[in-house]
N, C-alpha and C positions, 0 to 999 in steps of 0.2 A: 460298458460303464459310461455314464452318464456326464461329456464336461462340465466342470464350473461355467457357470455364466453370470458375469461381472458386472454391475451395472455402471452402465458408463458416467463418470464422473470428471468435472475439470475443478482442479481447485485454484480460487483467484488469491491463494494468501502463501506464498512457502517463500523460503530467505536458502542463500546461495553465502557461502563465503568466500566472496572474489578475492583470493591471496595479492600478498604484497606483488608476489612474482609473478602473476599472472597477473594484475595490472600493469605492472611495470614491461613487462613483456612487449604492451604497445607502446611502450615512449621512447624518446630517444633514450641516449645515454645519459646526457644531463638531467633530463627530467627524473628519472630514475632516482638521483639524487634529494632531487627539491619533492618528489614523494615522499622517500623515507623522512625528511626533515619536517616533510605536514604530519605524517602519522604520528610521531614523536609529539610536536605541538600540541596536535587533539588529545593525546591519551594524557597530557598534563593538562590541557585545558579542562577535561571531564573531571578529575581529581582536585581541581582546584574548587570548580562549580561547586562540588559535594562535601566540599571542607574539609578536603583533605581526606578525603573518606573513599576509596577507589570506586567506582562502577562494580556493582555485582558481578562474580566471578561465574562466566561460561557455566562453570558445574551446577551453578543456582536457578540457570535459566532457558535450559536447555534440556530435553531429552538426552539423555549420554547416549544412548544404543542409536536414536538418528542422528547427533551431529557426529558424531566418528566414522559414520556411514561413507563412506568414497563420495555419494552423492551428494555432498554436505558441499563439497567444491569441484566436482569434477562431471561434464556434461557427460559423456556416456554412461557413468556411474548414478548420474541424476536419475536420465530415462530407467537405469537398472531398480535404482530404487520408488520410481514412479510403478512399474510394470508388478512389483512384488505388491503395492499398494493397492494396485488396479486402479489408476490414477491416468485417465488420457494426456493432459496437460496441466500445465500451471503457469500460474501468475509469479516472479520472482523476481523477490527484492533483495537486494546487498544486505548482509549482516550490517553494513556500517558504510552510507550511501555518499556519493564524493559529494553530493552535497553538502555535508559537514566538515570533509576534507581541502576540496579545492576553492579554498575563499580566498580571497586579498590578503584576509590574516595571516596565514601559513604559507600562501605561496607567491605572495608578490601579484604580478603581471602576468606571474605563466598559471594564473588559475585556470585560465580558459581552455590549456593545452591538456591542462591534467583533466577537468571535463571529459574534457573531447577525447581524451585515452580511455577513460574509465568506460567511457560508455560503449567505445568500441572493444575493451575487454568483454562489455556483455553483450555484443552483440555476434562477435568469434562463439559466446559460449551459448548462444539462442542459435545460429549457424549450424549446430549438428545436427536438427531437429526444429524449424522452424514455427511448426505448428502444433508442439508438444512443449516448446522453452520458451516463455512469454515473456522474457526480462522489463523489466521498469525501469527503463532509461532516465535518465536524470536530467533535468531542466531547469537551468539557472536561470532564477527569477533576476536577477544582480545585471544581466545583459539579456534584453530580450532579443536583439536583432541576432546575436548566435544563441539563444534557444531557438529561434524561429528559422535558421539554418540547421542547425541537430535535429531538428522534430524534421526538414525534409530530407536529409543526407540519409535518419536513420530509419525514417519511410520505406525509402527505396532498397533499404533490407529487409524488411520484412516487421518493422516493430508495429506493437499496436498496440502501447500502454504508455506513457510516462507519469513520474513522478514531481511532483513539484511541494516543498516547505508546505505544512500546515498550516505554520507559523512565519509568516515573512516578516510580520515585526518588529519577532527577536533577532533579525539580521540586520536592522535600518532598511525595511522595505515596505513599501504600502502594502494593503492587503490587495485583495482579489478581484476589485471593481475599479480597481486605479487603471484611467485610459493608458497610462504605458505597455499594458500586459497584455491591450484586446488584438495584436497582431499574432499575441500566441496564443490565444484560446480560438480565434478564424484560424491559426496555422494548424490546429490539431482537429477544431470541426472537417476542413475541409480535405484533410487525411484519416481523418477517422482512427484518430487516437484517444483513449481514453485517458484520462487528466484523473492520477493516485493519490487519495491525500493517506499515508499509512499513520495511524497511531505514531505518537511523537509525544516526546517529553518537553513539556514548557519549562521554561527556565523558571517559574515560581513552583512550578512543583519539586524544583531542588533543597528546598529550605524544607519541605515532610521529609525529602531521603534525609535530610541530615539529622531528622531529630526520632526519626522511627529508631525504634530501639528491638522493631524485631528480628529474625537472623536473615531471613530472604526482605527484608525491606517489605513486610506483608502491607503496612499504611499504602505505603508510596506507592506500590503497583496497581492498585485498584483507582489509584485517580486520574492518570494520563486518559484513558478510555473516555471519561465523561468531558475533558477537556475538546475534544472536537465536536461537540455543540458550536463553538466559536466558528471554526472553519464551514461548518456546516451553515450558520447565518449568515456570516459575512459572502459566502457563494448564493445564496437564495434572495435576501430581503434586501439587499442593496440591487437587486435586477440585473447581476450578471445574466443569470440562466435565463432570462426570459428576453435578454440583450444576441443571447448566444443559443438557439435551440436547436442547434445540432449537436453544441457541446454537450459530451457525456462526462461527467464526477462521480468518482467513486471513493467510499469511506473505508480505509480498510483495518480490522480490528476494532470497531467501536462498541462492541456490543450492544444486541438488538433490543434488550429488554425497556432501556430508559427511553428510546426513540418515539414510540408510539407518544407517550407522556410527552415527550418534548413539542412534537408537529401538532399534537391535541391544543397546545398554550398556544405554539405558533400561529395556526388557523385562527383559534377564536382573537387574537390582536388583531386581526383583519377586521371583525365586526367593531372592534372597538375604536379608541380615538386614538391609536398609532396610525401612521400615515408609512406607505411604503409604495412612492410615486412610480419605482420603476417596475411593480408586479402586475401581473395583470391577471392572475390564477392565484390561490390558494398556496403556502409555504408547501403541502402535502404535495400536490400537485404535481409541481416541479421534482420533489424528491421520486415520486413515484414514475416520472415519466422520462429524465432525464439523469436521473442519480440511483444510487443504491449503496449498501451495507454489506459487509461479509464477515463472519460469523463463523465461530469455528463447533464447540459442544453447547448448547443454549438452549434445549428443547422449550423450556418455559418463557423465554422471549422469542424462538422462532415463532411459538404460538403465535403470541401477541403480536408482535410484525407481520406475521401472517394475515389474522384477522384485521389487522388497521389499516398496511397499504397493499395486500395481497403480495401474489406470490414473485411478480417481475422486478422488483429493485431488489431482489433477496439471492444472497451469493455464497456456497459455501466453501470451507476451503479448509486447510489440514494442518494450516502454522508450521509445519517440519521446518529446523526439528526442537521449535519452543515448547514449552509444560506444555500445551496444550493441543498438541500433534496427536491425531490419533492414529500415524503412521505406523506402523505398516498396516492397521487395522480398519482403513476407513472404510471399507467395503461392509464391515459387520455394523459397528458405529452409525453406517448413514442409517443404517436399517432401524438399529435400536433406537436412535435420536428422533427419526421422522415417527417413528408406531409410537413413541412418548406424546410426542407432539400432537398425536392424532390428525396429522397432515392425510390429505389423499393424494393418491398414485402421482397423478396427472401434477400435481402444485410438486412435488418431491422432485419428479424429472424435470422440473420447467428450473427448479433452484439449486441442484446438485450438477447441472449440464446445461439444458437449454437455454437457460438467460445468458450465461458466459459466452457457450457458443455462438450465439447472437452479439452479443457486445461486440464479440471481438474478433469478428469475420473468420471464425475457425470452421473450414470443411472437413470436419473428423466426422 
């Protein structure tokens, strides 16, 4: 009999839930405390945002069969449920990143320490498997001189991804071209770290949850995705990337369908009478050569992303274990999705493995 033979796949999109206890775990004792007192803070801060209206409940927004999964929180239990997937590696992000936890607001002065714990809980849980548990270490925009010590400390573990706000804004921070941040966009070129912007809720898309009247909040969810346009411009046409062209950005969950349209307006502004002193290539350009998208079920925008910027900015990946997980199935999924799409051989391996592999120095 004949083995299965699995085609090799890394997915750049899956969520970890790094328990209380298993954060806490790196901190002292004290810290331990001023944790629980943040997490408390934020889950009333979120409630209050949404008018009093709780955050959709886990059941709403999740696969039930992946997040109950052991590998929902637990790193051998992860690889168990990668291997049933046939999933080489992944890209993973916190259910709920201490970016949103460890601010000044919730924790005073020891924000820095809760930081610097959370990230070393994900780097214990990247540890059992370094080039199968890709976690997205967290980079406070708020202090760059210790972002730019955490990007080498957790270098020299093995990371090769961080994360950083979509939206620095909403926190009283400049965006992404502001000369304070470019010691950490050189600290992450010259480690070869890829810089996450994940799908994120803007604080103005709180006023749709609060008046969507339908059971899963059907309004509100469909609009956060189109909101990283903004992130997406403010990295290109202010001349970061062409300031930084080592630096790699990556957009995660934006869905690929509206992109082409967007870089289509972007380009042609260039022939026109906007002026965008710091570029010196095409908005497309940049996105194609130094950035990229990932994408979970989409056959009719992969097309399209396909055909506009080809197949190297294009990243798939499995969401586990959000609605849109086709875990434990991704192995039949890439199949059916790409033969929708009418992709060939060659662009399907290059977007389901080799471009990831290549990002992110993976010898699998």
């Amino acid at each position: 009999m004949n083995a299965i033979v699995h085609e090799p796949l890394i997915s750049v999109d899956s969520h970890v839930e790094f328990t209380d206890d298993w954060v806490k775990a790196r901190l002292s004792r004290r810290m331990q405390g001023v944790w629980d007192a943040a997490v408390r803070q934020h889950k009333a801060a979120q409630i209050a945002a949404r008018g009093g209206r709780p955050p959709l409940d886990q059941n709403d927004f999740v696969d039930l069969e992946a997040a109950r999964d052991p590998g929902h929180f637990e790193p051998h239990a992860k690889l168990a449920a990668m291997d049933r997937d046939g999933v080489k590696a992944e890209v993973i992000f916190p259910e709920v990143g201490a970016n949103r936890i460890c601010i000044p607001q919730y924790m005073g002065e020891d924000w820095r320490e809760g930081i610097a714990g959370f990230n070393q809980a994900m780097a214990d849980f990247a540890s059992v498997s370094p080039n199968r548990l890709l976690t997205a270490y967290q980079m406070p925009l708020a202090d760059i001189p210790l972002a730019v010590k955490e990007v080498e400390r957790l270098a020299k573990q093995g990371a090769r991804c961080i994360q950083v706000h979509a939206y620095p804004s909403e926190f009283g921070l400049p965006d992404f071209h502001d000369p304070s941040y470019e010691p950490l966009w050189a600290a992450a070129s010259d480690h070869n770290l890829t810089v996450l912007n994940h799908l994120d809720i803007k604080a103005s898309f709180l006023d749709v949850f609060q008046r969507d009247p339908t059971p899963q909040r059907g309004i509100f969810t469909m609009l956060p995705a189109l909101g990283l346009a903004e992130p997406i411009a403010f990295w290109i046409l202010t001349g970061t990337m062409e300031k930084f062209p080592k630096l790699k950005v990556l957009f995660v969950e934006p869905g690929l369908g509206w992109l082409p349209w967007f870089f289509e307006k972007l380009d042609e502004r260039m022939h026109l009478h906007y002026k965008f002193p710091g570029m010196k290539k095409l908005p497309s350009e940049y996105f194609k050569t130094q950035m990229g998208a990932t994408f979970m079920y989409e056959p009719t925008g992969l097309k399209a992303a396909y055909d506009f910027f080809g197949p190297d900015c294009l990243y798939w990946s499995t969401d586990f274990p959000h609605p849109a997980t086709c875990w434990p199935n991704s192995q039949s999924q890439v199949k059916s999705q790409f033969a929708e799409a009418g992709l060939p051989e060659v662009a399907r391996r290059k977007i389901v493995y080799e471009n990831a592999q290549r990002l992110l120095g993976l010898g699998l």
